[in-house]
C-alpha positions in Angstrom: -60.8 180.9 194.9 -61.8 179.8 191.9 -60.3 176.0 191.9 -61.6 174.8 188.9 -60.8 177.2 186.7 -57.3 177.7 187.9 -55.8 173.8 187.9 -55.2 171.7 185.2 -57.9 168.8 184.8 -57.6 165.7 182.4 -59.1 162.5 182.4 -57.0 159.8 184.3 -57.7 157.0 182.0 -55.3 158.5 179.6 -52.2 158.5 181.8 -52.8 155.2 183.1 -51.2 152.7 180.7 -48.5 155.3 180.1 -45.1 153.9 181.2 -42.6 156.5 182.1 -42.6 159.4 184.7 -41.2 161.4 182.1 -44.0 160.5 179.6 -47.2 161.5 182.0 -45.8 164.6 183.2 -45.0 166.0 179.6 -48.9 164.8 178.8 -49.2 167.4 181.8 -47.6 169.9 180.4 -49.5 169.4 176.5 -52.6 169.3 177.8 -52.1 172.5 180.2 -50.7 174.7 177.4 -53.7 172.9 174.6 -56.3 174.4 177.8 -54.7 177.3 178.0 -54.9 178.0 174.7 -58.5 176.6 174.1 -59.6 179.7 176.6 -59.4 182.3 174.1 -59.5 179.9 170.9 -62.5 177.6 171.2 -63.3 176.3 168.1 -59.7 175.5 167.9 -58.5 171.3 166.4 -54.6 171.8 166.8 -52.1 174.0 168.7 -48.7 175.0 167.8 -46.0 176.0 170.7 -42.4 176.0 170.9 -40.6 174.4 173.9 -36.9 174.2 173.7 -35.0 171.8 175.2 -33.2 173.8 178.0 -36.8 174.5 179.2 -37.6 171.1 178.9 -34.6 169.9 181.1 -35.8 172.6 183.9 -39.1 171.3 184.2 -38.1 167.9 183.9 -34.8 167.9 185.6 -33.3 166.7 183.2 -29.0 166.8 184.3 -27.0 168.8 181.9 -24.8 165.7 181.3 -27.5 163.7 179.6 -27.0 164.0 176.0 -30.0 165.2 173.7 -30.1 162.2 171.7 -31.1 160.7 174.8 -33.3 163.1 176.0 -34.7 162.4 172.1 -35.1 158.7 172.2 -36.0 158.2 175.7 -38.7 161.0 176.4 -39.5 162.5 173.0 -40.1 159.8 170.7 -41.3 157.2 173.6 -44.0 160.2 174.3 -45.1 160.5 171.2 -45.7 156.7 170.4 -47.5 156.4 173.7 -49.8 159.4 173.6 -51.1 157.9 170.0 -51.6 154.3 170.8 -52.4 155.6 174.6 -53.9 158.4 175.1 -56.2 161.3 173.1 -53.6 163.4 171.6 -50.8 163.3 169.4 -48.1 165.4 168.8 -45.5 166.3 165.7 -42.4 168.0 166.8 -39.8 169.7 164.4 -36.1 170.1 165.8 -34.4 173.8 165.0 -31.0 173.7 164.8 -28.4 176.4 165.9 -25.2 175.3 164.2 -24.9 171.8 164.8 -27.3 172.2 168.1 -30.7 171.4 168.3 -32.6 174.1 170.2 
């Protein structure tokens, strides 16, 4: 079956102290896709990816009537000051804009 190599593994200590549901299961997802990538890249430091936010409300289930300034202050940002004073990664994120949409 092959379990090891086909689940995502991560130390627990670094989701402990982190607050939100939100927060932890978007660690999930950074440290899935930095594995994932580490399999064919190993001498690898950093990781680039693009995740847009429709994306991000599917896997978070995230309503549509939640506004993205929200979604911005209250799972974004929060995530990324966590995961520096909390945990071993850290993250920069750049918003792309359609028109006057970020996407």
């Amino acid at each position: 079956l092959q379990l090891k190599n086909n689940f995502l593994t991560y130390d627990i200590k670094n989701i402990l102290l982190l607050k939100s549901a939100y927060v932890i299961r978007l660690y999930e997802l950074f440290v899935d896709k930095w594995s994932e990538y580490q399999r064919y890249n190993e001498k690898a430091k950093s990781y680039t990816f693009e995740l847009d936010i429709k994306k991000l409300r599917e896997l978070f289930e995230i309503p549509e009537s939640q506004l993205y300034a929200d979604v911005k202050r209250h799972i974004i940002d929060k995530a990324k000051q966590q995961f520096k004073a909390k945990t071993d990664i850290q993250f920069e994120y750049k918003e792309q804009k359609i028109g006057r949409k970020v996407d």
